[in-house]
C-alpha positions as CSV (number, residue, x, y, z in Angstrom):
1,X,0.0,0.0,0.0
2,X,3.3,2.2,0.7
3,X,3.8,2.1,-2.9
4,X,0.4,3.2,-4.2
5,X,1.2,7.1,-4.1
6,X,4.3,6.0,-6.7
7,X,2.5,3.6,-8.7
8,X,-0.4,6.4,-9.1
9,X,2.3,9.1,-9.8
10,X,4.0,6.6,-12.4
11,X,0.5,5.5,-14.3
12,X,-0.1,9.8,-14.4
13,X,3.2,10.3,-16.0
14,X,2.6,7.6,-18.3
15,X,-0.7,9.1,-19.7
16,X,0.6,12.3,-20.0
17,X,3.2,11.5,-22.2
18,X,0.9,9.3,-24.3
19,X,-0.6,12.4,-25.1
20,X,2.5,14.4,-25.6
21,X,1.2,17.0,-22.8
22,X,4.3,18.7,-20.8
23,X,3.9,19.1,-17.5
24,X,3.1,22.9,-17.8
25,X,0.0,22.2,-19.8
26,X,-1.6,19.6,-17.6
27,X,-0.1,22.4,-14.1
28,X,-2.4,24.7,-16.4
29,X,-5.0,22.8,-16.9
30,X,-4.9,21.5,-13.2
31,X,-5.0,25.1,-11.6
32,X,-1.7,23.6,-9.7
33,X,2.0,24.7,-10.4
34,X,4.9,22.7,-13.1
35,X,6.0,21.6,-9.3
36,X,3.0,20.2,-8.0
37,X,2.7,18.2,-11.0
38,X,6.1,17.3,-10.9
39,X,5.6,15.8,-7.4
40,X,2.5,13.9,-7.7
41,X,4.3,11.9,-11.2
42,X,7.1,11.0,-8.0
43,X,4.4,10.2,-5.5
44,X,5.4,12.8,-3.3
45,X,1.2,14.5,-3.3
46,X,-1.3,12.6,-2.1
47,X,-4.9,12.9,-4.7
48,X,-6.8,13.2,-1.6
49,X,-10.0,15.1,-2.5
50,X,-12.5,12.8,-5.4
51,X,-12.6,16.3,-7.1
52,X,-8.9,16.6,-7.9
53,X,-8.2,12.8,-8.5
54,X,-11.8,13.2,-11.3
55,X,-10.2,16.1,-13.3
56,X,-6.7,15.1,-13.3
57,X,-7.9,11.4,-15.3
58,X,-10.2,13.9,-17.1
59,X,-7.2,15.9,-18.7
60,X,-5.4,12.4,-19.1
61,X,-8.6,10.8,-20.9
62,X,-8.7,7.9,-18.5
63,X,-11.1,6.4,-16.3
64,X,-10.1,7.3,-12.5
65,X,-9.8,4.0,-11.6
66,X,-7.0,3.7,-14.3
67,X,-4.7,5.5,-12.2
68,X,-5.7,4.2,-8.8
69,X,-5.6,1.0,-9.8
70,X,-8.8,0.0,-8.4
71,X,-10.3,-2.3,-8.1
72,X,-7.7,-3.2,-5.7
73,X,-5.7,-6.3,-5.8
74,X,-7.3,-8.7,-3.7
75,X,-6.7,-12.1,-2.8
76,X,-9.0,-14.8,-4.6
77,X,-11.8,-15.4,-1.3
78,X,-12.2,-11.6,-2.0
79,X,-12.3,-11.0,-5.1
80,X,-15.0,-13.7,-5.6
81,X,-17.2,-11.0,-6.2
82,X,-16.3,-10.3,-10.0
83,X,-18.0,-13.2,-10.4
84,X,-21.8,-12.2,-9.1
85,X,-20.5,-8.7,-11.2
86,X,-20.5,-10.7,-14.4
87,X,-23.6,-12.0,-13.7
88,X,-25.4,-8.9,-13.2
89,X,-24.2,-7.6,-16.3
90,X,-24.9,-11.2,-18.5
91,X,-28.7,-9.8,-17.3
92,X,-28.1,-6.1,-18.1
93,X,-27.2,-7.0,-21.3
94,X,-29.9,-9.3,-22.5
95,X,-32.6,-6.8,-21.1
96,X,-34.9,-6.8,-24.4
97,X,-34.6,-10.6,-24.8
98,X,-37.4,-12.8,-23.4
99,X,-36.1,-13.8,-19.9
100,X,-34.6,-17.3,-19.1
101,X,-36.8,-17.5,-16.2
102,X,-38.2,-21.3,-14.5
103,X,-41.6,-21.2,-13.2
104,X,-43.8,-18.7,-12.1
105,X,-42.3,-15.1,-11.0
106,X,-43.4,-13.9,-7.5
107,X,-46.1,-10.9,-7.6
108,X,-44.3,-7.4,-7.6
109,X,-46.0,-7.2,-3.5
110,X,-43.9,-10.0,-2.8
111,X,-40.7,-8.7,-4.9
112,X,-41.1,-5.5,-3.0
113,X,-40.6,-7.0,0.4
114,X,-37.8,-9.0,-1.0
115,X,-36.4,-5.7,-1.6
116,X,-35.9,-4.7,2.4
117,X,-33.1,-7.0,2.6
118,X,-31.2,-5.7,-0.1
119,X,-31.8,-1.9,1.4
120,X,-31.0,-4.0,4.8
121,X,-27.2,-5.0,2.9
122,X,-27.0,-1.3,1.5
123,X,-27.0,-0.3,5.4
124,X,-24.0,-1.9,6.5
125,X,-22.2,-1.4,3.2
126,X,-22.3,-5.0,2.7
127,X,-22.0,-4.4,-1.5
128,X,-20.3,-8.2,-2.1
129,X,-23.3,-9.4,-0.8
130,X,-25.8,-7.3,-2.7
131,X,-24.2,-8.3,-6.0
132,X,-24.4,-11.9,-4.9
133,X,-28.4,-11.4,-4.7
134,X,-29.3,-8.9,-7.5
135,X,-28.3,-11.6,-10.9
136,X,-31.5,-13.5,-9.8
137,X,-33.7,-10.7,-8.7
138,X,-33.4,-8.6,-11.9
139,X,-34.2,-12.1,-13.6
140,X,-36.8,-12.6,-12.2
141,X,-38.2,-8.6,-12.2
142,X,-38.1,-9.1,-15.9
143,X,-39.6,-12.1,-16.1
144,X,-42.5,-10.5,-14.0
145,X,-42.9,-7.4,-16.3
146,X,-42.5,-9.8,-19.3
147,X,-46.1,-12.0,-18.2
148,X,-47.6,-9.0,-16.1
149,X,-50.1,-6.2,-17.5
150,X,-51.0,-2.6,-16.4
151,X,-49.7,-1.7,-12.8
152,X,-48.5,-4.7,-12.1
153,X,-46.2,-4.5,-15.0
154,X,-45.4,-0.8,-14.2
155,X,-44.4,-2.5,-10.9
156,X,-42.0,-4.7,-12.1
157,X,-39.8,-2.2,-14.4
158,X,-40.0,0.0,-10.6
159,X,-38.2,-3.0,-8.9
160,X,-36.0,-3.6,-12.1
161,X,-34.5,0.2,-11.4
162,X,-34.0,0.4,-7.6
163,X,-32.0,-3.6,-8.3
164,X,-30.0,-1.6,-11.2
165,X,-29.6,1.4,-8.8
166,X,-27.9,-1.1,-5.8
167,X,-25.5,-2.9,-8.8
168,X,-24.8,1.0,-9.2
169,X,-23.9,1.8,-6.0
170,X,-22.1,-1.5,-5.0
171,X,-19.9,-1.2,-8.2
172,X,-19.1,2.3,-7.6
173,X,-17.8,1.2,-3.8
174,X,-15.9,-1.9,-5.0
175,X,-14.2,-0.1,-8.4
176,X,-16.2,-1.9,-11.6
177,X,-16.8,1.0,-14.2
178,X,-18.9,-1.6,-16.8
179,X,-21.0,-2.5,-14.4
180,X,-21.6,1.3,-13.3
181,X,-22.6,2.3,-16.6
182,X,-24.6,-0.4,-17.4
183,X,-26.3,-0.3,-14.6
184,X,-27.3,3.8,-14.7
185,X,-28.1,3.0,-18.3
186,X,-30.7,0.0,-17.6
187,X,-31.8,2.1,-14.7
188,X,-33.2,5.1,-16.8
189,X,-34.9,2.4,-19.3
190,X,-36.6,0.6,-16.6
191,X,-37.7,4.1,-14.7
192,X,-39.3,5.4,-18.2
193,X,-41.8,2.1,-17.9
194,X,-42.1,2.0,-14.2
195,X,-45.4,4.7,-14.3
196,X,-43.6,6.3,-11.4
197,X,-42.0,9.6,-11.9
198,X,-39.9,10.1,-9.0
199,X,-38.0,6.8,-10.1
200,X,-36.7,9.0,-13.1
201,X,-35.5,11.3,-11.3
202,X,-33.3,8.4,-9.2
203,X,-31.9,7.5,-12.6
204,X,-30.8,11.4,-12.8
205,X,-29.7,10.7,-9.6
206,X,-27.4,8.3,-10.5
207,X,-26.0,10.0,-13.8
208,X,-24.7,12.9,-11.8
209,X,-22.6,10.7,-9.7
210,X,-21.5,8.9,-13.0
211,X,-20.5,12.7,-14.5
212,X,-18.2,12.9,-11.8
213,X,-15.8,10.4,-13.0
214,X,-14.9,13.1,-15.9
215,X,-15.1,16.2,-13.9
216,X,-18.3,17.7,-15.8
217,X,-19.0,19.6,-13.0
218,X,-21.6,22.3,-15.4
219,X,-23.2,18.9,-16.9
220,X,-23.6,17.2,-13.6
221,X,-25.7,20.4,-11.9
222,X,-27.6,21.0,-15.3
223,X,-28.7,17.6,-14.9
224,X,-29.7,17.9,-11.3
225,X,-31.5,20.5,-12.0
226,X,-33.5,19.2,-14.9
227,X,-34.0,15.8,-12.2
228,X,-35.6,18.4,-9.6
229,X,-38.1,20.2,-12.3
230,X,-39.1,17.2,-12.7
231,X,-40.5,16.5,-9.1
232,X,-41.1,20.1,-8.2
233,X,-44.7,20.1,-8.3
234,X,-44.8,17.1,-5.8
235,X,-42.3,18.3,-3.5
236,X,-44.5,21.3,-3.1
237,X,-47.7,19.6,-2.6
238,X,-45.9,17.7,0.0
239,X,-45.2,14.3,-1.3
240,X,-42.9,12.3,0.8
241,X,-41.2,10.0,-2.0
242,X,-40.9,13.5,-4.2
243,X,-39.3,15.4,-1.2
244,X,-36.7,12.3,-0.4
245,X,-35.5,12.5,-4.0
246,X,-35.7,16.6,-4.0
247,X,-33.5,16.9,-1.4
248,X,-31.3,13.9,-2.4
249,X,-30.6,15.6,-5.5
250,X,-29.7,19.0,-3.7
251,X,-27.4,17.1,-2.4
252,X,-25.5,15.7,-5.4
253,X,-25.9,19.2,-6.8
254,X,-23.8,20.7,-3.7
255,X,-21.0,18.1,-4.1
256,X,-21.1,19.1,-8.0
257,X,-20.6,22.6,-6.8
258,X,-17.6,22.4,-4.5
259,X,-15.6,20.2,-6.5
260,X,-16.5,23.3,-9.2
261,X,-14.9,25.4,-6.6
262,X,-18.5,27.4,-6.2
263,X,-18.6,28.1,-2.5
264,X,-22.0,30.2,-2.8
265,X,-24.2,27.6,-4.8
266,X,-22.2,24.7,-2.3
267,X,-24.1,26.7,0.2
268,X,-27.3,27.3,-1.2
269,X,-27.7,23.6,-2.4
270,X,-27.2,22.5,1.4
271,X,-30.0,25.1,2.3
272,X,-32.4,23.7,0.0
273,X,-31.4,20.5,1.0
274,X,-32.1,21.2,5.1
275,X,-35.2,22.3,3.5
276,X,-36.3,19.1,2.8
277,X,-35.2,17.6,5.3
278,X,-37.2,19.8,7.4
279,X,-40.5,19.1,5.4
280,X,-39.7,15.3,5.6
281,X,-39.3,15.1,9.7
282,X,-42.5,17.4,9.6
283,X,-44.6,14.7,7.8
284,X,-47.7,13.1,9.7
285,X,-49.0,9.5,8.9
286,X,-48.4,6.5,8.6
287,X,-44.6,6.1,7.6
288,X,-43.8,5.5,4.1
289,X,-41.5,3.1,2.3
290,X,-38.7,4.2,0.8
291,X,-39.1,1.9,-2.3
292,X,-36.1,4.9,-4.3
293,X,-33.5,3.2,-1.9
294,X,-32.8,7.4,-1.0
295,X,-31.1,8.3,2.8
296,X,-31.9,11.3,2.9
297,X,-32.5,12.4,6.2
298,X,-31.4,15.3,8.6
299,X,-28.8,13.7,9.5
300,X,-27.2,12.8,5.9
301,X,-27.6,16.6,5.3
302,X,-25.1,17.1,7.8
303,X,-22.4,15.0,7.1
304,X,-22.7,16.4,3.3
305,X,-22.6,19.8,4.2
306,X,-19.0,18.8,6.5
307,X,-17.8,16.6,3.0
308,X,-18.7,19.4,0.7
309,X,-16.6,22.0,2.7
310,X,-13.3,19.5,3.0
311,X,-14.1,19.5,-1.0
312,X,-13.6,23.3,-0.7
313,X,-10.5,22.8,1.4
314,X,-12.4,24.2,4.3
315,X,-11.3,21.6,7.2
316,X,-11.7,24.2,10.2
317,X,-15.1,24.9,8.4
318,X,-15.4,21.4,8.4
319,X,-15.0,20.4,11.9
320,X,-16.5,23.4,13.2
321,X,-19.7,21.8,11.5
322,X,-19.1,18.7,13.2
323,X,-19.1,20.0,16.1
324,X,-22.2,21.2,15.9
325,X,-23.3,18.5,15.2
326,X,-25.4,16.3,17.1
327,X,-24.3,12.7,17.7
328,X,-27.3,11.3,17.6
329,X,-28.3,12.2,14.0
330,X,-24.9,10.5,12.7
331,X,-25.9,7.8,15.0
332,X,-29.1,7.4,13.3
333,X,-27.7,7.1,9.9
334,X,-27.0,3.6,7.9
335,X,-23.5,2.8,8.5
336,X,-22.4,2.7,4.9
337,X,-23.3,6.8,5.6
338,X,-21.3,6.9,8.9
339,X,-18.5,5.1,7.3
340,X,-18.1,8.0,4.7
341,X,-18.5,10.1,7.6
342,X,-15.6,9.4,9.6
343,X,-13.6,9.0,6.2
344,X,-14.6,12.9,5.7
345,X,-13.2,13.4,9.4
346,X,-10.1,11.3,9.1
347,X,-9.0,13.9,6.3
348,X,-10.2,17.2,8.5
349,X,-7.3,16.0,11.5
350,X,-5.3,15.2,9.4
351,X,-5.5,18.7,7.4
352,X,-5.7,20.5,10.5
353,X,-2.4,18.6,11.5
354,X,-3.9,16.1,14.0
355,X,-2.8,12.7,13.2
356,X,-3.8,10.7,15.9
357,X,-7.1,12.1,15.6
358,X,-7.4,11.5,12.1
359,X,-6.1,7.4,12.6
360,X,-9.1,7.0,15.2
361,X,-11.4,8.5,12.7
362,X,-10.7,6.3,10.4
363,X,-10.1,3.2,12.5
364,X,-13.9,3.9,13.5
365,X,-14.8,4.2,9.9
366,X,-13.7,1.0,9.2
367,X,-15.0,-0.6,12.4
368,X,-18.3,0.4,11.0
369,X,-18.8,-0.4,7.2
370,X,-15.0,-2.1,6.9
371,X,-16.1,-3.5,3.4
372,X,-16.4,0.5,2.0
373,X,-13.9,1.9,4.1
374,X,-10.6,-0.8,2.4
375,X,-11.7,0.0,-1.0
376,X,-12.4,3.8,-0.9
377,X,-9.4,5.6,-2.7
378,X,-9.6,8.3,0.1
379,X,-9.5,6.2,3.2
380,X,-6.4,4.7,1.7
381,X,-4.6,8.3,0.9
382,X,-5.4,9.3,4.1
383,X,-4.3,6.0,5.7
384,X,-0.6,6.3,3.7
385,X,-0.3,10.0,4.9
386,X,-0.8,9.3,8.3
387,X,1.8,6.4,7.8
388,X,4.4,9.1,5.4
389,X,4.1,11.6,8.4
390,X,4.7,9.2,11.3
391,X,7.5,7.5,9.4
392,X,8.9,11.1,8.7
393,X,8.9,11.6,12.7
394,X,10.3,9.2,13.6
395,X,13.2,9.8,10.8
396,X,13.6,13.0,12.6
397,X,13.5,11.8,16.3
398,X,16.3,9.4,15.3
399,X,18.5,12.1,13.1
400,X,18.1,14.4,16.4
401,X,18.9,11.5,18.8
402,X,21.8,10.5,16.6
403,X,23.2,13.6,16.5
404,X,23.1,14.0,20.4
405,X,25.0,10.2,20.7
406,X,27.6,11.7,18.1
407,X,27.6,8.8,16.0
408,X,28.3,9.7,13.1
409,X,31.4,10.9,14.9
């Protein structure tokens, strides 16, 4: 792992010169110095913001994951899950084909329920396992849509979309950009024939975070934008599903902003966003399902509006926030949530120049959602700068001792 920040440094350098850019051009491009550029190719700079890491493989024309190396070498128990990966996207692919399907397929009342312990998985970050269950549930969505009429049909594209949106989300944690794709595409087809218009806007939802990848920062909030005009008129009549994705989307559009560097729009997309939050703890009757797979909540709003100012390099800002914060609405959260969380903290310490704070932030991040936190490209840059500057200490403790013992003498 001590050798990632070279490797990354070394697979940078290579794609610049494939493209015959000098290391001014891509400083220029970058916003950074000749220098800066010059010490991330030696792995002396860590890529420790998603912002920085996205545009610098979007000047190289390269996936992100093509200079982090992700997914991450493994050994074979764990990387079993390639396997259930291929699976999902032998379905994906075949999606307009009559589906290989035995027997009868359960009613979509029965699919739904089947549902809760897939958003049960998505809780504790447990993604190997959600790809594990999804090949057989999309086969057997289609097959239901395939035999089924009128709602019920409807009904079966719905639970075809939230299955694509957890391959989405589990690929984008364990590093599989075919699978991602796919998956946002087959999403956006099933949502058109679902009957339910806040599942288009999900889709949406999940095209944003796939524009991130190449730094289209303008695309990315254009798009959240035309997501949210297409539930305003439900979000203001109060519908709970409509205001869950409303303020979900806010929320991708303030993570679009600060990595743009907008600090105003960062702030007013969090407003809107407590907003709806705000509507959604006001809400009387009987709770409702939350059949988009969305956590939004109070408490999510938070812990974006801390992320969003360590994309603006605002760490003070950051864990000023945080400390504001009350426990028990980070409590509340999923842990796959709370594991980004204390990943987000790990990096304020460390910033802010605490290290041992910053290794017991992300110790606790990995003690609660350990499968997100080990593949997450920040959580490891923050791991192998805690380790740089402890080894760098210690250099320096030794040199000083050393030079009190005389022995170089």
């Amino acid at each position: 792992m001590l050798e990632e920040a070279e490797e990354i440094g070394r697979r940078a350098r290579r794609a610049r010169l494939r493209l015959g850019m000098p290391q001014a051009d891509l400083a220029a491009a970058l916003g950074k110095t000749q220098g800066w550029v010059s010490k991330m190719e030696r792995g002396l700079i860590e890529l420790d913001r998603v912002g920085i890491l996205n545009l610098l493989a979007s000047e190289l024309h390269v996936h992100p994951n093509d200079l982090i190396g992700r997914p991450y070498n493994s050994s074979p128990d764990q990387n079993q899950w390639q396997i259930a990966a291929s699976s999902i996207l032998r379905e994906l692919r075949r999606y307009d084909l009559t589906p290989v399907f035995d027997g009868t397929p359960r009613s979509a009342n029965k699919l739904w329920r089947e549902m809760t312990r897939l958003h049960r998985l998505r809780d504790t970050a447990a993604n190997v396992a959600i790809l594990r269950i999804l090949p057989d549930l999309l086969r057997e969505a289609r097959a239901l849509a395939e035999v089924a009429t009128g709602h019920e049909r409807e009904e079966a594209f719905a639970i075809y979309a939230v299955c694509c949106k957890f391959a989405h989300t589990a690929a984008h944690s364990l590093g599989h950009p075919e699978l991602i794709a796919m998956a946002c595409e087959r999403a956006a087809w099933s949502a058109s024939l679902s009957g339910d218009p806040v599942m288009t806007a999900v889709a949406d939802w999940m095209r944003v975070w796939d524009m991130w990848a190449s730094a289209d920062w303008d695309d990315s909030l254009s798009l959240s934008d035309k997501a949210l005009r297409t539930v305003q008129q439900d979000y203001e009549r109060g519908d709970p599903l409509a205001v869950r994705a409303w303020g979900s989307l806010q929320l991708r559009a303030a993570v679009s902003a600060a990595r743009a560097g907008r600090a105003s729009e960062t702030e007013d997309r969090i407003a809107h966003a407590k907003a709806a939050a705000e509507r959604m703890t006001s809400h009387t009757g009987a709770p409702v399902y939350d059949r988009h797979s969305l956590t939004f909540s109070p408490g999510n709003v938070q812990i974006h509006a801390i992320s969003v100012a360590l994309e603006l390099g605002e760490q003070r800002k950051a864990l000023a926030i945080n400390r504001r914060t009350s426990p028990e609405l980070v409590a509340a959260l999923p842990n796959s949530r709370q594991g980004h969380h204390h990943m987000d903290l790990a990096r304020a310490w460390l910033w802010d120049g605490n290290r041992d704070k910053a290794l017991s932030e992300l110790e606790q991040a990995e003690q609660v959602a350990p499968q997100l936190v080990r593949n997450h490209p920040i959580a490891r840059s923050t791991l192998r700068s805690i380790v740089y500057a402890e080894r760098a200490a210690t250099r320096e403790k030794l040199r000083r001792m050393s030079d009190r013992f005389h022995l170089d003498g």
